[in-house]
C-alpha positions as CSV (number, residue, x, y, z in Angstrom):
1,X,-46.2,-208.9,-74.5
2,X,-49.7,-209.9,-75.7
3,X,-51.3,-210.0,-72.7
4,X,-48.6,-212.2,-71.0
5,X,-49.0,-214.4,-73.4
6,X,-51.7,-216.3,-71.7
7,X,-53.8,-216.1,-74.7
8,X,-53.9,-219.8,-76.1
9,X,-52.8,-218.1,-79.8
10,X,-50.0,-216.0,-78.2
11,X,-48.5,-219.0,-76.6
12,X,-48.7,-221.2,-79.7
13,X,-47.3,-218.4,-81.9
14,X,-44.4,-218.0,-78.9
15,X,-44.0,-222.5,-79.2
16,X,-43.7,-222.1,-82.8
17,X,-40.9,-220.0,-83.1
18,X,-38.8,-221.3,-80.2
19,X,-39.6,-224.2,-81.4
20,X,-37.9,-223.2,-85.2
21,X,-35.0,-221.5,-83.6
22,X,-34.4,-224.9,-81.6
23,X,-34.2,-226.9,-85.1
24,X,-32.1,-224.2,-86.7
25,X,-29.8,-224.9,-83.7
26,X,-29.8,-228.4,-84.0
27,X,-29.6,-228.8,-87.6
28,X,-26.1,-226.1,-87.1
29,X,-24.6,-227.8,-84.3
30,X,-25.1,-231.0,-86.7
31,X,-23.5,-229.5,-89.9
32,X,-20.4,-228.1,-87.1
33,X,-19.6,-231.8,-85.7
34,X,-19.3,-233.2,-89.3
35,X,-17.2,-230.5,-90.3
36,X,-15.3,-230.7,-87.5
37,X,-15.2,-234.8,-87.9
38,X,-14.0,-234.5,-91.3
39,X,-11.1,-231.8,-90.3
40,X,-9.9,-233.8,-87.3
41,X,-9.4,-236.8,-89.6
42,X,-7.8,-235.4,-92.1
43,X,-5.7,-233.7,-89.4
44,X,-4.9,-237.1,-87.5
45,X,-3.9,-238.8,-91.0
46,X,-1.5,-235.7,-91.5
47,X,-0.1,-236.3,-88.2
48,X,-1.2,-232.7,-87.1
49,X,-3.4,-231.7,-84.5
50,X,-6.1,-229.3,-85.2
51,X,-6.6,-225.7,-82.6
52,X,-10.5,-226.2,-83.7
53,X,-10.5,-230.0,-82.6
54,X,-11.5,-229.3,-79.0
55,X,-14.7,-226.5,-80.0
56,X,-17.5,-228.8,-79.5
57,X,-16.2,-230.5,-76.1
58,X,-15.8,-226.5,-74.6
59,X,-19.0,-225.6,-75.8
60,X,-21.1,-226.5,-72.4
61,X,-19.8,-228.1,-69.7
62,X,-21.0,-232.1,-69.9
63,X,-21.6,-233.0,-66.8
64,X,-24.0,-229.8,-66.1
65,X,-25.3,-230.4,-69.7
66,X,-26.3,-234.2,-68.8
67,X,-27.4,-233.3,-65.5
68,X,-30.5,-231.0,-66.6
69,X,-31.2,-233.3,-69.5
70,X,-31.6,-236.0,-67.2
71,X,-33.6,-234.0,-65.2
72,X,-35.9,-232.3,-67.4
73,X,-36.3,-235.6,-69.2
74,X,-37.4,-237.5,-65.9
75,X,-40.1,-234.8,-65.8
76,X,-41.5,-234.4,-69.3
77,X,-41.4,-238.2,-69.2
78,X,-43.5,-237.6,-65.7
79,X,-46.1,-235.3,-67.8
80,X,-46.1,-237.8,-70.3
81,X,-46.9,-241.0,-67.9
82,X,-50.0,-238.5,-66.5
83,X,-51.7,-238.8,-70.0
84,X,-51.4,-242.3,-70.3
85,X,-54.0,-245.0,-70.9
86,X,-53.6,-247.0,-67.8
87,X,-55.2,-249.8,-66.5
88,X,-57.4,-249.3,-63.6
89,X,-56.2,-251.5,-61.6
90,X,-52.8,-249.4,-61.6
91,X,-54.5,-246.5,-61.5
92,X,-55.8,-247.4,-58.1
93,X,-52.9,-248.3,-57.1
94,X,-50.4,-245.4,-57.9
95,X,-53.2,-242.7,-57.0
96,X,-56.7,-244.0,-55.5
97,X,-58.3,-240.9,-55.3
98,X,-58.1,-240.2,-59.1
99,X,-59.8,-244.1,-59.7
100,X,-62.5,-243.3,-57.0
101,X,-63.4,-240.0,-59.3
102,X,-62.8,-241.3,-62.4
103,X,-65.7,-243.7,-61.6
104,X,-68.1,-241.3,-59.9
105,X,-67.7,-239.1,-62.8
106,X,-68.0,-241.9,-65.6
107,X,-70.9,-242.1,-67.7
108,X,-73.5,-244.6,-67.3
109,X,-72.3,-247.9,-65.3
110,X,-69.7,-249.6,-68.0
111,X,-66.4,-250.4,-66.1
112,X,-63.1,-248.2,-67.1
113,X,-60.7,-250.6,-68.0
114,X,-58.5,-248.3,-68.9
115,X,-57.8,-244.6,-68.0
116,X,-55.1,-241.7,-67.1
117,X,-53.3,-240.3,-63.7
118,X,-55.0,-237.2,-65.4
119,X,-58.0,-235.6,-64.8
120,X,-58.4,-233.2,-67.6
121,X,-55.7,-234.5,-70.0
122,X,-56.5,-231.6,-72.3
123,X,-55.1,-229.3,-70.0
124,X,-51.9,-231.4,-69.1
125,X,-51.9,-231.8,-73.1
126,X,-51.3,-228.1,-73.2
127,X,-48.9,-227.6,-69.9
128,X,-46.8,-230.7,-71.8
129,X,-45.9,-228.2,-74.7
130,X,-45.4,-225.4,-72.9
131,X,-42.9,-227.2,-70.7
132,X,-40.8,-228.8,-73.5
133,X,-40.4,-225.6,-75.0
134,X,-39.0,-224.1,-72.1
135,X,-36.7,-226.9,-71.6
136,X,-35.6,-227.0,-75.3
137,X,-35.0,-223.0,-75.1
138,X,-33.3,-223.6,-71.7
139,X,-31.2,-226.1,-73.4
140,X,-30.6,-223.6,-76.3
141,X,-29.4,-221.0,-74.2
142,X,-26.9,-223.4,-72.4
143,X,-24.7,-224.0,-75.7
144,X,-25.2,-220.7,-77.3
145,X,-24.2,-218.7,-74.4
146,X,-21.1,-220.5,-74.1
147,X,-20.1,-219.4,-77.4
148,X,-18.2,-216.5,-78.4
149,X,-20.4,-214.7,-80.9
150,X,-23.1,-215.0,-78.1
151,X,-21.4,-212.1,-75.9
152,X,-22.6,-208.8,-78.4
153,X,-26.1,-210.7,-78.9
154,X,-26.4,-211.0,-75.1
155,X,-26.1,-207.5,-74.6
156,X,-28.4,-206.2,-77.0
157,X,-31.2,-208.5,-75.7
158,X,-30.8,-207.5,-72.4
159,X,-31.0,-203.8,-73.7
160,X,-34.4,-205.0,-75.4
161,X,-35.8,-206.9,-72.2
162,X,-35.1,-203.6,-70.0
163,X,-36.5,-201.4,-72.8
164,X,-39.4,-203.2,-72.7
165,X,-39.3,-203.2,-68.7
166,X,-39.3,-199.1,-68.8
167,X,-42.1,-199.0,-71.6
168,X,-44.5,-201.2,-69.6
169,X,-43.7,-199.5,-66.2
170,X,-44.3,-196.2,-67.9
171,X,-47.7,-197.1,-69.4
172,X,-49.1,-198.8,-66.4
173,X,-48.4,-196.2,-64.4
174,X,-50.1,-193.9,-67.1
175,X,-52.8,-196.4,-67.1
176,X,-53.2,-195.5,-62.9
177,X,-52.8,-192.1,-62.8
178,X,-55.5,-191.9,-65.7
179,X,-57.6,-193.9,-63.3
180,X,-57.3,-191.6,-60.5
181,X,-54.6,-193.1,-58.3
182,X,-56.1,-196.8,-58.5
183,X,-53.1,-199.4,-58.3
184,X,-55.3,-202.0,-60.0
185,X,-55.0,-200.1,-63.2
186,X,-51.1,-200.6,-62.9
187,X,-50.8,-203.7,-66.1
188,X,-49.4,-202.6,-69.2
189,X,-49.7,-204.6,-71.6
190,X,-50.3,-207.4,-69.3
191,X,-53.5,-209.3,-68.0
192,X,-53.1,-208.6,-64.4
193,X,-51.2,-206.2,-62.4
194,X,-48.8,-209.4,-60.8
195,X,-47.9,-210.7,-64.1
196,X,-46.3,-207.3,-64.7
197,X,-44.8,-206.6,-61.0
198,X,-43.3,-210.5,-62.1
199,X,-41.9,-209.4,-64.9
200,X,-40.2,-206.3,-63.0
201,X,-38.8,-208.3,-60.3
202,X,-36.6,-209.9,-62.9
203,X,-36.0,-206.7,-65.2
204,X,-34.8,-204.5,-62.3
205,X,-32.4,-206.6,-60.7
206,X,-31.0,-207.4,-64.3
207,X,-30.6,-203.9,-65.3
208,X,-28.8,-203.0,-61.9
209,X,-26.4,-205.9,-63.1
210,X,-25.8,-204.5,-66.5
211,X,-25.4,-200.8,-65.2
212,X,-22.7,-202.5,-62.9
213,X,-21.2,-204.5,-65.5
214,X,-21.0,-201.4,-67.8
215,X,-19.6,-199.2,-65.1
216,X,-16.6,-201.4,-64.6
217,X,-15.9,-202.4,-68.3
218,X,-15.5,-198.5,-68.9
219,X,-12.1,-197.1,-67.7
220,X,-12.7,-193.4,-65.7
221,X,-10.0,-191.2,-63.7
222,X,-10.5,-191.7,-59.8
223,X,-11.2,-188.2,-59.1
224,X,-14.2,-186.4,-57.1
225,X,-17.7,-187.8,-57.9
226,X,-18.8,-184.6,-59.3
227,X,-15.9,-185.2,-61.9
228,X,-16.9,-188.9,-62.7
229,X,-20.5,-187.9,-63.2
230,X,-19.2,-185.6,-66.5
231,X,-17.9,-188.6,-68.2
232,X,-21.2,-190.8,-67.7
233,X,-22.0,-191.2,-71.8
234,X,-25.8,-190.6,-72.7
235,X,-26.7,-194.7,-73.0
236,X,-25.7,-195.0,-69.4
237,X,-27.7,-192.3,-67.9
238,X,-30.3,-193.7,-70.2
239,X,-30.0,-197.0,-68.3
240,X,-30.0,-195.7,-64.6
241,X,-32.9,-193.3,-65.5
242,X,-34.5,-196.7,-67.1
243,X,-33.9,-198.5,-63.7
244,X,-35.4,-195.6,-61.5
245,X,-38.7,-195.7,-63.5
246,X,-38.8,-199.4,-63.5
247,X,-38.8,-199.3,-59.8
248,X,-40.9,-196.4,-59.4
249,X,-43.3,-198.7,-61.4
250,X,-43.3,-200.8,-58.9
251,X,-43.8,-198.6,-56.1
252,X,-46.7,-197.2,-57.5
253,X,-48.5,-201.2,-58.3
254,X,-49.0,-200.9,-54.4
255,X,-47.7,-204.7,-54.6
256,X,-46.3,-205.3,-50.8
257,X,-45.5,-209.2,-52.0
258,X,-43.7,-207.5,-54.7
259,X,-41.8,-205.0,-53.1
260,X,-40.8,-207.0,-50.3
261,X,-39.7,-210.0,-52.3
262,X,-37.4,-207.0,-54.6
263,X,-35.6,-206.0,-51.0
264,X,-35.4,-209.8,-50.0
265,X,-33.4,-210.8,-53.5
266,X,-31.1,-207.4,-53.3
267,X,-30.2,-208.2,-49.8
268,X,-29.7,-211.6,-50.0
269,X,-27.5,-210.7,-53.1
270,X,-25.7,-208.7,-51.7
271,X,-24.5,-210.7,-48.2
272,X,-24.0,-213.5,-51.2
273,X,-21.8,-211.9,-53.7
274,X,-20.3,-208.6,-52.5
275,X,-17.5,-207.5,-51.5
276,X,-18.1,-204.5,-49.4
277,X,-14.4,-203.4,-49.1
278,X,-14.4,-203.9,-52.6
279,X,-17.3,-203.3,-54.2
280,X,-18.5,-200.4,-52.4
281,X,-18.4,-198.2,-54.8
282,X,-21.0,-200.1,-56.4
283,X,-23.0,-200.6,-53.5
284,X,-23.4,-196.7,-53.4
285,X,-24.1,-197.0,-56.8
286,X,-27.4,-198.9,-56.2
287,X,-28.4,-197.2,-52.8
288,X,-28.2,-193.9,-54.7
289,X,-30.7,-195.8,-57.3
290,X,-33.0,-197.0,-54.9
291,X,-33.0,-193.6,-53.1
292,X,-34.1,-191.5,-56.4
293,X,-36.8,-194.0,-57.0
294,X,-38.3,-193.5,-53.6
295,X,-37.8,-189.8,-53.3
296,X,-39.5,-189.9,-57.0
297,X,-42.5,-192.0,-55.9
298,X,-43.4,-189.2,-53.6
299,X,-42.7,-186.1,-55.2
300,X,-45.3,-187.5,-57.8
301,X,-48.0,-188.1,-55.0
302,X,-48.4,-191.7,-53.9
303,X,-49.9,-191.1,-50.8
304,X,-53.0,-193.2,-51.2
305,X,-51.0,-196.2,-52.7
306,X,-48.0,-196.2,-49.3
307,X,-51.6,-196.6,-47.3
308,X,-52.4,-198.9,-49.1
309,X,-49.1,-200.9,-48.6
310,X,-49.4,-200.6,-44.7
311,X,-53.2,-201.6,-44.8
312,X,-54.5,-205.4,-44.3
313,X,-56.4,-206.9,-47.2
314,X,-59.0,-209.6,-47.4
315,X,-56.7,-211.1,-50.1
316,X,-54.4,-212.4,-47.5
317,X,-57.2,-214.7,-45.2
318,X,-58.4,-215.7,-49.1
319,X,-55.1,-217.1,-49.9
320,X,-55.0,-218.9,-46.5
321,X,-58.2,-220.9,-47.3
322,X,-57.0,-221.3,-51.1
323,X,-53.5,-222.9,-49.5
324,X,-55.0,-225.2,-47.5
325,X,-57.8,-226.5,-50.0
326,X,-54.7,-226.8,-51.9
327,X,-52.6,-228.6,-49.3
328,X,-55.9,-230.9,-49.7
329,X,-55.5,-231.5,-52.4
330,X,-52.1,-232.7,-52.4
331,X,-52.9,-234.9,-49.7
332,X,-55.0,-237.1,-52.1
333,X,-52.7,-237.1,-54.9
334,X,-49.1,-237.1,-53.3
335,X,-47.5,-238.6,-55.6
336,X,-47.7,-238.3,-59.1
337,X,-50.4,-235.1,-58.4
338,X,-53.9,-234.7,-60.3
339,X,-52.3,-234.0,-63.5
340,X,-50.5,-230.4,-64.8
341,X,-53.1,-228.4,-65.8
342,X,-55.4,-229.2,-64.0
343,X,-56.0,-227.2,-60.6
344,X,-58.8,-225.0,-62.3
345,X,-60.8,-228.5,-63.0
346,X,-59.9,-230.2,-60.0
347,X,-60.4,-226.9,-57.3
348,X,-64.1,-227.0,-56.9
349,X,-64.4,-230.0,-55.6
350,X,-62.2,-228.9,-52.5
351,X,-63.6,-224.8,-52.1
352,X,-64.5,-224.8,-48.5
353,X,-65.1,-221.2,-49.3
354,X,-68.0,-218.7,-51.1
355,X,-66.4,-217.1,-54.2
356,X,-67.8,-215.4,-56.4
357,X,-66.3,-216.4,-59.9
358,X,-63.6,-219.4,-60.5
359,X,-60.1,-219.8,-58.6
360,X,-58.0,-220.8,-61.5
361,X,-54.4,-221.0,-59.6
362,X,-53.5,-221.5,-55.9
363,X,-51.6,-218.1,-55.6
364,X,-48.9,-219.6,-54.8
365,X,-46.6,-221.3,-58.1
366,X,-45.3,-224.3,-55.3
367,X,-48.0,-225.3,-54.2
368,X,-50.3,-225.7,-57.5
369,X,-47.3,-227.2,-58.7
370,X,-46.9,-229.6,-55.8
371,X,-50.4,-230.7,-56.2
372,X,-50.7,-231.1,-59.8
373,X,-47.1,-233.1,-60.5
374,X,-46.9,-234.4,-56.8
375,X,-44.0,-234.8,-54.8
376,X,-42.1,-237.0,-57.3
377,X,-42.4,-234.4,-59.8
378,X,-41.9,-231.5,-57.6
379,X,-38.9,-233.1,-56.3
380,X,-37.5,-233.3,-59.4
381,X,-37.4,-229.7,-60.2
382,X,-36.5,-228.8,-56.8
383,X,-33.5,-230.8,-57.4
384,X,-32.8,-229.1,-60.9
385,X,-33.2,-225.8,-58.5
386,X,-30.8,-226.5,-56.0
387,X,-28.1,-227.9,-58.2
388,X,-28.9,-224.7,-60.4
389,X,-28.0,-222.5,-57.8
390,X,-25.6,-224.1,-55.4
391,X,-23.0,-225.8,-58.3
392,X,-23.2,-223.1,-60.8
393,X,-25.1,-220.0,-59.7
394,X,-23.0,-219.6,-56.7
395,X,-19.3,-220.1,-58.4
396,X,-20.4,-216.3,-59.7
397,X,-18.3,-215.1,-56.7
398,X,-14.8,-216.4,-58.6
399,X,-15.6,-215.0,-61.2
400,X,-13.8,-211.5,-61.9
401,X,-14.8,-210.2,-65.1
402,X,-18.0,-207.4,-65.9
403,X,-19.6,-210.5,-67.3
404,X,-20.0,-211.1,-63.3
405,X,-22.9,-208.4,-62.4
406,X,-24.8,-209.7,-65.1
407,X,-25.2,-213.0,-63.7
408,X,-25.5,-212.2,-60.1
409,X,-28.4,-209.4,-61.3
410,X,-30.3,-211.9,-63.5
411,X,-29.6,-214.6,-60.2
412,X,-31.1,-212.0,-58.3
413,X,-34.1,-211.5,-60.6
414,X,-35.0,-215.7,-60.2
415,X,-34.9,-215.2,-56.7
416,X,-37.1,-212.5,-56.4
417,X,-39.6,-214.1,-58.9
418,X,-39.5,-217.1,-56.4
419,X,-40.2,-215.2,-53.5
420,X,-43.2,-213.5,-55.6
421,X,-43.7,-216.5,-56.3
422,X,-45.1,-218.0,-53.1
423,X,-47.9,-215.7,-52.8
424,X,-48.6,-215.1,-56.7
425,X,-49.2,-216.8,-60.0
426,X,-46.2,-215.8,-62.2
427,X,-44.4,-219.0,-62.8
428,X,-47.3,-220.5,-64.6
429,X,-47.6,-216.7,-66.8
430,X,-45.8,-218.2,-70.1
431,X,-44.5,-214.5,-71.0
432,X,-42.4,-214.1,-67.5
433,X,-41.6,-218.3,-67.5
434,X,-39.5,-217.5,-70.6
435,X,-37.9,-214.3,-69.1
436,X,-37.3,-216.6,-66.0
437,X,-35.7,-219.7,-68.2
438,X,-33.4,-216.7,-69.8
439,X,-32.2,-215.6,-66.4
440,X,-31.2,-218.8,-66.0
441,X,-29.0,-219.0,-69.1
442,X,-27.6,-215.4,-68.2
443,X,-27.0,-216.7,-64.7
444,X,-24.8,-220.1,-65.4
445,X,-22.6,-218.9,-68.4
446,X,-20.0,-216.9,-66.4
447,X,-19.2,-220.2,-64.3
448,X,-19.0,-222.2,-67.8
449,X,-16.7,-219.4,-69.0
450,X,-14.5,-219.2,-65.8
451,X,-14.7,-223.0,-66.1
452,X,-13.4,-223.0,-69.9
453,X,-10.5,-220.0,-69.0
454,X,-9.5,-222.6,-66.1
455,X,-9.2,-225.5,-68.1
456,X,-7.2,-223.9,-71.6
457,X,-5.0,-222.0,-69.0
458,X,-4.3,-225.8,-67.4
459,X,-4.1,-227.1,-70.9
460,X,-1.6,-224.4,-72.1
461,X,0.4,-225.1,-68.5
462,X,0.9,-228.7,-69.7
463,X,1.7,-228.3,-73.4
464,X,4.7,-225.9,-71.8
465,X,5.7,-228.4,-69.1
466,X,5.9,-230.8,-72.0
467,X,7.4,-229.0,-74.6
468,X,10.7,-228.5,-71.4
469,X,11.4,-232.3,-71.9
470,X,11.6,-232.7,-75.9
């Protein structure tokens, strides 16, 4: 994980090759529309239609394709317009408190005739790139997911992502038990011990999905539970056992955000997509899971970390103050925000508080986000969110394939992150913003597929109605 990848050189290294990967893409996708051009027109001339001439239009849905492009390119542009050389006069007018700082903090008394929405354009500079690689991967994902050589690939990095989920979990909680009980110690191979209860709340959910989706792609005899337990394969058990200590991780960080926002996402899940007369087999499935984890956490002794959970913590007051400095914030840059980036620069000057050391982030993703971007910027995502969820993430309840409990797991995993989300820092952690665009692309292909089975079963119905009249 290198440290989260919060390390300036892991996140370039992790740019570069998305970045690669995103050219190799484009550069194929290029090379498969010519190919495809050149066959269709020798076709047509033939008078014969081609069964490969409608592969690039089934790819990815447009409109959903055109809708986050527009989207994510309104923003970027947004990013872009916050580093530009403006003249002052504008400046002052689209945000007035960045033009009354920008000329308290000039040096000596020459007038700024020029200058950006930004306040440290270094660090919007940096936030820009990190952004259009998400969106580019995000935009990746979206067409390879779709096609069908993507389906294998899919499941062996999901294998990986949980692999790594259990290895973490199981060093940390090495790492806390070596430390005699102290939760703090609970971070892998992360920075912090929230960047790696982030990265759980999406790997737990997601492996309760793929555990699902395997169950029901196998076919057992209906017989006494006892019975079905002797044909569970080893790579099954493998994967439960993987969950439990995953989620015994958890319980051990002592994170009560964390744990709270896991049993938020699972419950809202399951009043969203279940069908309990149907599905509850499965639901006993994951109740059984959640039971071992608990009855785990306590045979190994985590007496001191459960009073810790049920304690109050001068973290919570802190995060007050933080909020509303930050809600300060916003107030004087509501529109286009002080710049992405730049809340570490900009904090300071609005710290009603004593603290010993630097506030970097708000602890809370929405709100640094709000105040750096402003409301036109946040708005924009938050639309991209919405349609996200309600026009694509939702149609997950037609669909009737395994495929299914992969989607509504990894859907379950971005809303947990998002409810972390309002009293951490995790969105802005580069290492669990990539897991977190992947959900995403495991979350929207089963409505695209359902979409694409729809439409060649519509388009098969009308070649038969019209081969009855020739």
């Amino acid at each position: 994980m290198a440290m989260g990848t919060v390390e300036l050189w892991a996140l370039s290294i992790v740019e570069l090759v998305i970045l690669l990967m995103v050219t190799l893409w484009v550069l194929r996708s290029s090379v498969l529309k010519g190919a495809l051009f050149s066959k269709t027109s020798h076709s047509s001339r033939g008078g014969q239609d081609t069964p490969d001439s409608g592969l690039v239009q089934k790819s990815v849905d447009s409109s959903l394709f055109k809708t986050v492009l527009i989207l994510l390119a309104l923003f970027l542009c947004l990013i872009l317009f916050q580093m530009v050389q403006l003249p002052s006069g504008l400046i002052e007018l689209l945000s007035p408190k960045a033009h009354e700082l920008r000329y308290q903090l000039r040096v000596g008394n020459d007038p700024m005739e020029f200058m950006p929405l930004s306040l440290f354009p270094l660090g919007t500079k940096i936030e820009f790139f990190k952004w259009i690689t998400l969106s580019g991967f995000f935009l990746f994902l979206l067409h390879w997911r779709c096609s069908d050589e993507s389906h294998r690939t899919t499941r062996q990095l999901i294998v990986v992502i949980l692999l790594l989920g259990f290895l973490e979990s199981f060093y940390g909680m090495f790492l806390v038990f070596r430390g005699s009980g102290d939760a703090t110690f609970f971070t892998g191979t992360f920075a912090s011990r929230n960047h790696l209860v982030g990265y759980l709340l999406m790997t737990i959910p997601l492996g309760i999905g793929f555990l699902f989706s395997v169950e029901t792609s196998q076919t057992r005899p209906a017989s006494h539970w006892l019975h079905r337990l002797s044909f569970l394969d080893g790579k099954t058990l493998l994967l439960g056992f993987s969950i439990i200590v995953m989620i015994l991780g958890l319980i051990v960080s002592g994170s009560r955000a964390g744990t709270l926002s896991l049993l938020l996402s699972l419950s809202l899940s399951l009043v969203l997509f279940y069908d309990f007369r149907k599905e509850e087999r499965l639901f006993r499935k994951s109740v059984v899971i959640l039971g071992l984890a608990v009855l785990w956490a306590g045979w190994v002794g985590t007496s001191a970390l459960v009073t810790r959970f049920f304690a109050t913590s001068e973290d919570i007051k802190l995060r007050w103050v933080i909020w509303e400095n930050t809600i300060q914030i916003l107030k004087d840059f509501p529109l286009f925000g002080s710049g992405l980036g730049t809340f570490a620069q900009i904090f300071p000057m609005y710290r009603t508080f004593h603290f010993r050391g630097l506030v970097t982030h708000a602890e809370n993703d929405f709100l640094q986000l709000a105040s750096e971007v402003g409301l036109v910027g946040f708005g924009l995502l938050a639309i991209l969110f919405l349609f996200l969820f309600f026009k694509r993430g939702l149609r997950i309840r037609s669909e009737t394939s395994p495929q299914r409990y992969i989607g509504t797991g990894a859907l379950t995993g971005i809303l947990a992150l998002m409810f972390y989300s309002l009293v951490e820092k995790n969105l802005q952690i580069p290492a669990n913003a990539l897991l977190y665009t992947l959900l995403w692309g495991l979350t929207i292909t089963p409505s695209l597929q359902m979409r694409r089975r729809q439409s060649d079963f519509m388009k098969r119905e009308s070649e038969e109605a019209d081969g009855l009249w020739k």
